[in-house]
Every structure is written in C-alpha cells, then in structure tokens.
C-alpha positions as CSV (number, residue, x, y, z in Angstrom):
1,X,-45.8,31.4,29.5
2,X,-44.4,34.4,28.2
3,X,-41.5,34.6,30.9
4,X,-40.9,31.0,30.5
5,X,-40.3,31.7,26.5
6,X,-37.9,34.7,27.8
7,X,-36.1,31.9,30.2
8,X,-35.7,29.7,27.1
9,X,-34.8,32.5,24.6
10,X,-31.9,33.9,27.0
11,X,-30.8,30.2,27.7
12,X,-30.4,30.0,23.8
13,X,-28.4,32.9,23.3
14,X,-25.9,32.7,26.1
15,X,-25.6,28.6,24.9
16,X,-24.8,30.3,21.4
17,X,-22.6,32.8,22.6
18,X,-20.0,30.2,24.5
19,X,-20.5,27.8,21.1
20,X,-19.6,30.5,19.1
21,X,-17.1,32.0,21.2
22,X,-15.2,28.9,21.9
23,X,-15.5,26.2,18.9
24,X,-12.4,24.4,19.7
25,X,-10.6,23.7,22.8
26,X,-7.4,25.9,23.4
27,X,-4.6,22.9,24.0
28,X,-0.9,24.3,23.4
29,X,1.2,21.9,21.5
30,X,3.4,21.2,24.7
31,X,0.8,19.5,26.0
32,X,-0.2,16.8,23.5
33,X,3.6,16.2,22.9
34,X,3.2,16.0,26.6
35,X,0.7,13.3,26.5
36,X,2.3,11.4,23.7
37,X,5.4,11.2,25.3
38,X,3.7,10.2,28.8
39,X,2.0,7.3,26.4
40,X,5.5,6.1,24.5
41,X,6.8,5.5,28.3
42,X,3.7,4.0,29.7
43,X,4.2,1.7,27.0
44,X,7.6,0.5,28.1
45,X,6.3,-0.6,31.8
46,X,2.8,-0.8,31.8
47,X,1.8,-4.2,29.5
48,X,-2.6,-3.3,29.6
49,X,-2.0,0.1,28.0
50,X,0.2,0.5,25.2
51,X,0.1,3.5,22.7
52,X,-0.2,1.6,18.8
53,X,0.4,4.9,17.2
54,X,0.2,8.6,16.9
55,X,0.0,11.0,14.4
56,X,0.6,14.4,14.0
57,X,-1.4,16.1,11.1
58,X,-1.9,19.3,9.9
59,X,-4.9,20.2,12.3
60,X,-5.0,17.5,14.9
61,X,-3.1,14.7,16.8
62,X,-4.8,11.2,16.4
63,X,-3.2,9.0,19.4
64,X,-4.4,5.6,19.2
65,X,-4.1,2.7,22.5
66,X,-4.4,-0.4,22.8
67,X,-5.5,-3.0,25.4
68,X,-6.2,-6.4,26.4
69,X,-9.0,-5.4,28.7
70,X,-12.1,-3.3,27.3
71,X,-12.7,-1.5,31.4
72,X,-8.4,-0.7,31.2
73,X,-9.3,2.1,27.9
74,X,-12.6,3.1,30.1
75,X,-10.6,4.1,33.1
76,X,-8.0,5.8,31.0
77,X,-11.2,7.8,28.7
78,X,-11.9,9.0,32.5
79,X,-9.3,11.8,32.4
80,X,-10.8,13.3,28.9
81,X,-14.1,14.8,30.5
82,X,-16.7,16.2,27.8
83,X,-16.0,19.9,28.5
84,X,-12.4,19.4,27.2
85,X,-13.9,18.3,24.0
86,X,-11.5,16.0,23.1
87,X,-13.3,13.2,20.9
88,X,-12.3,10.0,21.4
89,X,-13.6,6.5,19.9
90,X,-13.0,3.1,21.6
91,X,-13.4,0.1,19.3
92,X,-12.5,-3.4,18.9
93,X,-10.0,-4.9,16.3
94,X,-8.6,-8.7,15.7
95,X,-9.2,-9.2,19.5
96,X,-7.7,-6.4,20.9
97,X,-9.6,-3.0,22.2
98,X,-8.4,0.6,21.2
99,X,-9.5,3.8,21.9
100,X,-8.5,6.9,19.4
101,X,-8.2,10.3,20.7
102,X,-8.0,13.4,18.5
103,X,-6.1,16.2,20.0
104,X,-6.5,19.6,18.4
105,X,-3.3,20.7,16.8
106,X,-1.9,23.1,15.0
107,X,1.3,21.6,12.7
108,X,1.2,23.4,9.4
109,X,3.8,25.6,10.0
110,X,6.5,26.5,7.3
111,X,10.6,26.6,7.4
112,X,11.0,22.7,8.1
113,X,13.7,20.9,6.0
114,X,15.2,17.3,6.3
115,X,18.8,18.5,6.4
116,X,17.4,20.0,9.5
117,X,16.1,16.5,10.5
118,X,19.7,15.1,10.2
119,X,21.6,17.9,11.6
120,X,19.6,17.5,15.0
121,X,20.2,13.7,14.7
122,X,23.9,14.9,15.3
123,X,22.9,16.8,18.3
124,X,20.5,14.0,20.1
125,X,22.2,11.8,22.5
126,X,20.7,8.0,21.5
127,X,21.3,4.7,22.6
128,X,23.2,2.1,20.7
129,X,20.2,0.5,19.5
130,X,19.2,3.3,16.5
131,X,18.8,3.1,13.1
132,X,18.1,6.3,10.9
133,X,17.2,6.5,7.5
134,X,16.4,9.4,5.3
135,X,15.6,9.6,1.7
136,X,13.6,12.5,-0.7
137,X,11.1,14.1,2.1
138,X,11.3,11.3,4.5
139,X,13.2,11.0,7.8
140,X,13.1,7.9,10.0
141,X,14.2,6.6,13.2
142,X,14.1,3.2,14.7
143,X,14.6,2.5,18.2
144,X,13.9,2.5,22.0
145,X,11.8,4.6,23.5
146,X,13.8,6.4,25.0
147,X,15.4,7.5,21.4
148,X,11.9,8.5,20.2
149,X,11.2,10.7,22.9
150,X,15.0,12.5,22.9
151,X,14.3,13.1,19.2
152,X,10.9,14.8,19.4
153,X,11.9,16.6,22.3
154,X,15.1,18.1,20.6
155,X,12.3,19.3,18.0
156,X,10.2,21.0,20.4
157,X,13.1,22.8,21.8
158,X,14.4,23.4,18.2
159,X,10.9,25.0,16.9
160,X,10.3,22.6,14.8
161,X,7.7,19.5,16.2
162,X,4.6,21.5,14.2
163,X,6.8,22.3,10.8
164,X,6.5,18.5,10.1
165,X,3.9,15.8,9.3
166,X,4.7,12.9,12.0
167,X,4.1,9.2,13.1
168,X,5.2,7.4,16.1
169,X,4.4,3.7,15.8
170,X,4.9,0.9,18.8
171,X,6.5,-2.3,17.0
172,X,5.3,-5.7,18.0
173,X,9.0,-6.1,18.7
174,X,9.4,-3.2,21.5
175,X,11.1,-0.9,19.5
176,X,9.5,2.2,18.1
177,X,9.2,3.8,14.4
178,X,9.3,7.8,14.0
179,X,8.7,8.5,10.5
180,X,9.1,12.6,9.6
181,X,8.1,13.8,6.6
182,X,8.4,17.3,5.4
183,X,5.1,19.5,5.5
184,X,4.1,20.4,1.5
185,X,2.3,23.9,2.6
C-alpha cells in the first residue's frame, strides 16, 4: 500500500511539474496567420468549409467556420489533437454548424499607427475589386481574398500583424472585410 501511495504521489508531482511548466501551448504568430490565411483560401474553393470570421485579440485568435454538414467541422476538429491544447467549440446557429477555435496569441504589441496602415496600402499589389476606408483608429479593406491575404501578409513582413487589433470577416457576397484598428496599450 505504501509503494502504491509512492506510485501515485510521484505520478502527481511529475503531472504538476509539466502543468506548471508548460500552461500554454508555444504557437508562433506565423503559424496562426498561417492557418487563417490557409482558411480565407479554403473558403474561395471549397463551398462545406468556409471561415465566417477571425479575430485577432490581445491574447488569442478566435477563428470561427462554418458548414452545412455537422461530420465536415468533425473531420476538420481532427487536426487539433488535445495535447496541442487548442480549445475549440462546435455549435449550431440559424441552421448552419460552426466550430470556434482559440489560437494563443500574442498581439499587444506597441508602435502601430494607421498612417502606417495606409502607407502599406500603397505598397500592396490589389486587385481592381478594393475598397479602403480609414477614419479616427479604424482602417478597412473590402475585397477578394486574394486582397485580404496580400494585406496581412505585407503586415507580417512589415512587423506589424501583432501591433493591431484585427477582424477578417467572409461576406455573404464572396468578398471579404478586414477591419484594423489601432491597439490602445
């Protein structure tokens, strides 16, 4: 009984020690950009899985999908295994399934201005099909995916995808919505 209560107590601690060691997973920002951007172009060819929206907060990434058939977001929740501890919630709205994943993230960083925003507008190769708007802290841009995904990745080169609050939206007309705001840190 004794070595059995030994077993258990050594069990405990070593459980304690990864726990403690490792609270959150270690995901770089390159990769859920990464997996965003995989989703906006998913979304342009493949009709079951279509990203609705993400967000990029302060500490995480909330990536919402939707899908006509409930077993389509199953198969996709297949690639986030428990021990990457990424939590995820599949639920049903108006008809239509979703699952939300929360991506750990790391986007309060200083130095990011919108006269920044618009300079790299300049700089981005889009298609004829944009529309850009910017007033106060507010940047947005309208337009195809492939717009979207030049624009966020001219921020990730530039240094500046986690010195913003952002949301990427999927229109019920095709197009998409990036809406940047300025982070108030």
């Amino acid at each position: 009984m004794a070595i059995y209560a030994w077993a258990v107590s050594v069990i405990i601690i070593i459980a304690s020690t990864g726990i403690f060691m490792n609270p959150e997973p270690k995901i770089s920002p390159d990769m859920v950009l990464n997996q965003v951007v995989d989703l906006i172009i998913e979304s342009g060819y493949f009709k079951d899985l279509q990203l609705s929206e993400a967000h990029f907060n302060s500490d995480y990434v909330k990536v919402t999908i939707a899908a006509g058939e409930l077993s389509s977001l199953q198969n996709f929740t297949l690639g986030y295994r428990i021990e990457d501890n990424i939590p995820y919630e599949i639920f049903r709205k108006d008809e239509i399934n979703y699952v939300s994943l929360n991506f750990p993230w790391e986007g309060n960083k200083k130095g990011g201005s919108i006269e920044t925003l618009k300079s790299l507008a300049t700089k981005t190769v889009f298609s004829n099909k944009i529309s850009i708007n910017s007033s106060g802290n507010n940047f947005e841009l309208y337009g195809r995916s492939s717009d979207i995904i030049s624009y966020l990745l001219q921020m990730a080169d530039n240094g500046l995808i986690q010195k913003f609050t952002l949301s990427v939206y999927h229109l019920e007309s095709g197009e998409f919505y990036l809406k940047v705001q300025t982070n108030q840190v």
